[in-house]
Backbone bond lengths (Angstrom), bond angles and torsions (degrees), N, CA, C in turn:
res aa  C-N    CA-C-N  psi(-1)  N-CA   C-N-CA  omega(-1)  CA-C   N-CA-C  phi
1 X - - - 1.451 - - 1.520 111.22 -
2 X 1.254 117.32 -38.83 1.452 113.87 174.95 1.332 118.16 -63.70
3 X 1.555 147.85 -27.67 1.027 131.28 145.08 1.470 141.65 -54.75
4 X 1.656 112.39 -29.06 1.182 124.56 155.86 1.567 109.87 -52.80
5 X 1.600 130.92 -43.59 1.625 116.94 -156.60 1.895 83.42 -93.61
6 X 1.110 115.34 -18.85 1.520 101.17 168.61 1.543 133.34 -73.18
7 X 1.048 92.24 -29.63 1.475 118.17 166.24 1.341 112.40 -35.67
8 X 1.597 124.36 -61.49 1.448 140.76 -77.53 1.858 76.46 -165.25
9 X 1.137 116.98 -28.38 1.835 114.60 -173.05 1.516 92.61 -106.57
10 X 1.618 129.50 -25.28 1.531 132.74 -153.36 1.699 94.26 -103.00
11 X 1.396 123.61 -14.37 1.188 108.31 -162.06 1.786 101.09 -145.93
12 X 1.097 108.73 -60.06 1.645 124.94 -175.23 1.560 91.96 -53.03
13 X 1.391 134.57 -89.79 1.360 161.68 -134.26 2.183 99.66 -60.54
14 X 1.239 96.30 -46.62 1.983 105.93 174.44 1.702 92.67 -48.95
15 X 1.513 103.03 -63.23 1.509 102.75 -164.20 1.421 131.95 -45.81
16 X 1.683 99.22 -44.29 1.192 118.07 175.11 1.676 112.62 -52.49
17 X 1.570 100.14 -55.65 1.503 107.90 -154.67 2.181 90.86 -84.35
18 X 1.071 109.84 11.22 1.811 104.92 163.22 1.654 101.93 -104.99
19 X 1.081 108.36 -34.09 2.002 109.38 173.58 1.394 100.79 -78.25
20 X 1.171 119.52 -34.33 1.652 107.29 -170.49 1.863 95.24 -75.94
21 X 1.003 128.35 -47.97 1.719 129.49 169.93 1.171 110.94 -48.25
22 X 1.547 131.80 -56.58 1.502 113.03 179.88 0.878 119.11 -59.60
23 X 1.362 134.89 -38.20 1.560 142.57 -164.32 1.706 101.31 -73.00
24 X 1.273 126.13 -55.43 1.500 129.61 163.15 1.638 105.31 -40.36
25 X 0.772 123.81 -47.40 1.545 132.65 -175.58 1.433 110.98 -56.79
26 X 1.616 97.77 -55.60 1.493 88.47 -177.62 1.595 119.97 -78.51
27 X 1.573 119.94 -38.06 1.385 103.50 147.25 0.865 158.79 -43.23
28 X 1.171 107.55 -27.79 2.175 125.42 156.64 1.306 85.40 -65.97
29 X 1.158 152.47 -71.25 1.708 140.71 -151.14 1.366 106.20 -52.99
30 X 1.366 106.23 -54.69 1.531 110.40 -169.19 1.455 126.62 -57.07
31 X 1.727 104.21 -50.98 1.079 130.41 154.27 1.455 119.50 -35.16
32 X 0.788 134.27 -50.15 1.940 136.02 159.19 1.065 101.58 -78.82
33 X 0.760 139.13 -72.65 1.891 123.32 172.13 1.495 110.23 -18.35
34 X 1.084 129.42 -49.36 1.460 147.24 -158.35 1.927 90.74 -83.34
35 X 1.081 106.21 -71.22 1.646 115.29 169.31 1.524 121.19 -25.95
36 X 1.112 96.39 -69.71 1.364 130.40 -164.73 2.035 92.46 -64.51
37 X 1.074 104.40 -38.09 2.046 102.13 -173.15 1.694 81.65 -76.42
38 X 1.203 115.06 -67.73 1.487 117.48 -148.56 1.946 103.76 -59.41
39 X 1.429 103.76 -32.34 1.765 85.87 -175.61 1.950 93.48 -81.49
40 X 1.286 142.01 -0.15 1.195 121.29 171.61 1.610 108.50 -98.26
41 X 1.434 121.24 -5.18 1.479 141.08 -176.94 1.792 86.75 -80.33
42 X 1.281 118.10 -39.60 1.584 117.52 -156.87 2.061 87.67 -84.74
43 X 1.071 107.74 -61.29 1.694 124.32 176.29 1.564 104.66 -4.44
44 X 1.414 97.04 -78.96 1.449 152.41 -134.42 2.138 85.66 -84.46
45 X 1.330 112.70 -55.33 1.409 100.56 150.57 1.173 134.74 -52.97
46 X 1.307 131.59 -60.26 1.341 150.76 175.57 1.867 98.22 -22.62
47 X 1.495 92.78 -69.23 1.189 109.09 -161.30 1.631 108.21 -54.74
48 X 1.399 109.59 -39.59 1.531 117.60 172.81 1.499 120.05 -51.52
49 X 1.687 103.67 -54.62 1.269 105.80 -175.64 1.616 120.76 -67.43
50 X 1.146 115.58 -19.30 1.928 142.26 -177.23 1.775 85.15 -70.15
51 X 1.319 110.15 -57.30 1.561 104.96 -164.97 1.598 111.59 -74.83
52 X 1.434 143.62 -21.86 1.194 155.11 -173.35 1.255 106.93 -89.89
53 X 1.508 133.46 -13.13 1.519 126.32 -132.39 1.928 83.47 -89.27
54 X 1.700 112.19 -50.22 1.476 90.86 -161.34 1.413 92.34 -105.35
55 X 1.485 131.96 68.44 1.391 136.21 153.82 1.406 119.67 -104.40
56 X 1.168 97.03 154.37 1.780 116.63 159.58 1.266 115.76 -44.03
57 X 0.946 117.78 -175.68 1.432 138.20 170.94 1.836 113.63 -82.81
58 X 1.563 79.31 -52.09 1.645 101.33 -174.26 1.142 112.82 -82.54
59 X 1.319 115.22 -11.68 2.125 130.90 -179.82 1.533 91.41 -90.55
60 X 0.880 129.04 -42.04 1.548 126.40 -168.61 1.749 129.51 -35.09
61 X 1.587 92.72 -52.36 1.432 95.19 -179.72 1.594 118.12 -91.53
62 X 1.118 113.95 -10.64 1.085 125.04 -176.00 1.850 102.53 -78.16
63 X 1.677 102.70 -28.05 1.448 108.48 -174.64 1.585 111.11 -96.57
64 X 1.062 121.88 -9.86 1.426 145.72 135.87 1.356 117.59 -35.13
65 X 1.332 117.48 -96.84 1.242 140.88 177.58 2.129 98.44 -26.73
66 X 1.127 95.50 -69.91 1.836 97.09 162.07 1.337 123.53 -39.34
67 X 1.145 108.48 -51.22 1.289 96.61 174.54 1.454 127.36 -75.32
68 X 1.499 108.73 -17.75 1.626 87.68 172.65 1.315 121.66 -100.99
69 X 1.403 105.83 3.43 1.379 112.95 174.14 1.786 92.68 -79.80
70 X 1.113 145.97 -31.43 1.537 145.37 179.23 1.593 97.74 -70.92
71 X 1.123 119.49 -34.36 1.787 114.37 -174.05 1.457 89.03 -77.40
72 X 1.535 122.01 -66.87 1.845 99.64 -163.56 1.935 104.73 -62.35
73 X 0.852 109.50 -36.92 1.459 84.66 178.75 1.605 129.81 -64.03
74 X 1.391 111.00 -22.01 1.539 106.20 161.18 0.942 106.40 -74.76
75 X 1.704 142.13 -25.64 1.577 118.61 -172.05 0.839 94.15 -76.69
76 X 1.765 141.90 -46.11 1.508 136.88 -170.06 1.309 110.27 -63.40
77 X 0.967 142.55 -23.53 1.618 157.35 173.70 1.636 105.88 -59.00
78 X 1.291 117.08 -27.61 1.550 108.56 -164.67 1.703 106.59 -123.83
79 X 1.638 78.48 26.88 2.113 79.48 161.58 1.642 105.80 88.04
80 X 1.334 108.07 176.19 1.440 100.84 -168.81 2.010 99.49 -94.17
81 X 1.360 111.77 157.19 1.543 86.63 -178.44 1.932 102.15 -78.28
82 X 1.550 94.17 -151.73 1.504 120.23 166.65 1.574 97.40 -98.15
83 X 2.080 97.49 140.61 1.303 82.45 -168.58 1.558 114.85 -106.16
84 X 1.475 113.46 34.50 1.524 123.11 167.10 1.644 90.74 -88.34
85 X 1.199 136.30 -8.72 1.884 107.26 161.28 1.581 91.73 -114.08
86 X 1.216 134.20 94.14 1.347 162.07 140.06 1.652 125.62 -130.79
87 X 1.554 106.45 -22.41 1.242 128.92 -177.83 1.641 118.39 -21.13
């Protein structure tokens, strides 16, 4: 048995603990990725509802329509992303 648990700490155990790190890795990535969309998903409302609050009915979409033409142009403004968060 002692060559088996030597075996098994000298060779098996590295592998694990470099697969067990990437895999943590990529869930921490994703995980802020995920963060990171949803608090500018939350922003990106805020800002909508701030701009609609003392409109018309009939001002509304027109103040809409502005605003998301102001959201794609800041995303287009800051370069193209990386395309592992396009997924």
């Amino acid at each position: 048995m002692g060559h088996f648990a030597s075996f098994l700490i000298t060779h098996a155990c590295p592998g694990a603990v470099l697969l067990s790190a990437g895999i943590a890795g990529k869930v921490i990535r994703r995980w802020i990725a995920h963060r990171t969309a949803t608090r500018h998903e939350a922003e990106s409302t805020r800002r909508m509802a701030l701009a609609v609050q003392d409109t018309t009915a009939a001002q509304r979409a027109a103040v809409v329509r502005a605003c998301a033409e102001l959201e794609a142009a800041s995303r287009n403004a800051h370069g193209p992303q990386h395309p592992r968060h396009h997924q």
